[in-house]
Phi, psi and omega in degrees: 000119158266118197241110170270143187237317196237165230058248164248147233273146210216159151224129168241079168289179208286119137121342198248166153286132189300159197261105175269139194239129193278319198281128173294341179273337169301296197332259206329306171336319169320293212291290219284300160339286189303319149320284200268040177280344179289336188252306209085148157271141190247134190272008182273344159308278173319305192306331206263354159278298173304352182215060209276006153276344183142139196265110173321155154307301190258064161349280188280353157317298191294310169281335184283330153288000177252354194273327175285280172359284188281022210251311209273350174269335166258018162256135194247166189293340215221048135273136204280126148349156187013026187268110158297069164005312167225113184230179180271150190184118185011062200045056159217175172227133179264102212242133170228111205235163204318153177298323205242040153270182188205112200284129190276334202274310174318303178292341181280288140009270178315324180295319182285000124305298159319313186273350163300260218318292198287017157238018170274308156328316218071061140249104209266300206282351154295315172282322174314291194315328183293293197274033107339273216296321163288304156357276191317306178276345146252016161307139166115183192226149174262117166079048175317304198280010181219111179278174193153117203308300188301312147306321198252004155254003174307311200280353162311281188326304188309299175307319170290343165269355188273335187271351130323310173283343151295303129028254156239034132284349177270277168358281204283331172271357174241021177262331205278340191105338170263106221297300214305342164303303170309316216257000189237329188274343199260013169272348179244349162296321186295316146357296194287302195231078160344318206216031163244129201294303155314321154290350180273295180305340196281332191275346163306291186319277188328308189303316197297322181267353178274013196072040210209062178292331159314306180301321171322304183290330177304329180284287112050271153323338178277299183309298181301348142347287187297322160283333184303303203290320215256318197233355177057030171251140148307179141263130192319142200301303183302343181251000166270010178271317188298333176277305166267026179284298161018292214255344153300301168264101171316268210293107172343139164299157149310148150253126160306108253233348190265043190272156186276162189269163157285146173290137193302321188294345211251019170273004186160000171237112123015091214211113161329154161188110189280351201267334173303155210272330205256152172258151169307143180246011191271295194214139192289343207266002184082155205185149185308277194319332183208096140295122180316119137318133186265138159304146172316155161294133157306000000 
């Protein structure tokens, strides 16, 4: 089972059609149960994320139709007898849903993890690929259709993970030799985050591996431009350390020409995939970023 949060919020079981939740105050309720499921939600908590404006008089009327909503949208034919999906418990709500689903904002979350660490190792096509994939699976918005304290620091976390994974994914692809890969993620961490200095160093490194040492330093300027005028800060000791590695080598490293292409399927769909290096830690059934390893034939 795959349960998507972002864009529209979705459960897709194994084998079924998916399941869509229309109403933005289910959603979010949806959104906020499931993040927090390991703990419980305090329900005074949940009514002050759905009504994030002010709580209606009948509050608690209101929340108890939308906790049956969602109660009645994650329950499957293939729930054991007197087992509740969602319950009530000492003013929290508890939400439980199968060991081998799998949340796409988690699984985006682990990869982009993973592909750091595997790119601290030097295993750079391992790291592309994760955070590729992940990129790719957090395009879309989280909760569009809902404003909110709580929405809106989801969608912090959220961006800063998309921009890790952009990142190194520009890294990991400008390590491998694939200039067009470096240069399109860290044009778009920049895009995203104007006045974050690590996109900038990540689109130097690219422009710099594709041998196009002007643009590197033209980014370098621009960025420090950007910081004088807009926040009146220098640039950071690590990205004038990157500026004058620049200007020490006229001439581009070689690039390594033997890079993999990305998988198309791992771009953006939710997907078995045997060929990926890593297993999921999420969910047993697989997922684009972490796939199921089939065990060896005895």
């Amino acid at each position: 089972m795959l349960i998507r949060l972002i864009g529209l919020v979705t459960i897709e079981p194994d084998g079924a059609p998916p399941q869509h939740l229309s109403s933005a105050q289910a959603q979010v309720a949806f959104a906020r149960l499931l993040i927090e499921r390991h703990g419980g939600t305090d329900r005074d908590q949940l009514a002050e994320t759905v009504w994030p404006e002010g709580l209606p008089d009948t509050w608690a009327s209101a929340l108890r139709s939308l906790v049956s909503r969602v109660r009645t949208f994650v329950s499957t034919p293939q729930d054991q007898p007197g087992v509740i999906p969602l319950v009530a418990q000492s003013g929290r709500y508890l939400l439980r849903i199968p060991q081998d689903a799998a949340v796409d904002v988690e699984c985006a979350e682990a990869a982009v993890a993973e592909a750091s660490e595997a790119y601290a190792e030097g295993a750079f096509a391992v790291a592309q690929q994760l955070a590729s994939g992940a990129v790719s699976n957090l395009r879309g918005s989280f909760l569009p259709s809902h404003e909110g304290e709580w929405v809106n620091a989801m969608r912090e976390q959220l961006e800063e993970l998309r921009l890790k994974a952009l990142e190194t994914a520009s890294l990991a692809s400008s390590a491998l030799g694939d200039e067009h890969h470096a240069l399109r993620y860290a044009e778009e961490a920049v895009r995203r985050a104007p006045f974050r200095e690590s996109a900038y160093r990540c689109r130097m490194a690219a422009h710099t591996r594709a041998g196009n040492r002007a643009e590197a330093l033209r980014s370098y300027q621009q960025l420090r431009e950007v910081l004088a005028e807009e926040l009146g800060i220098d640039p950071a000791p690590e990205t004038e350390a990157a500026y004058l590695e620049l200007l020490r080598t006229p001439e581009p490293r070689p690039a390594l020409r033997s890079f993999t292409c990305l998988d198309p399927v791992l771009m953006g769909v939710f997907e078995v995939d045997h060929r990926a290096p890593r297993p999921c830690s999420l969910a047993d059934h697989g997922c684009v970023t972490h796939p199921v390893r089939s065990s060896p034939a005895a």
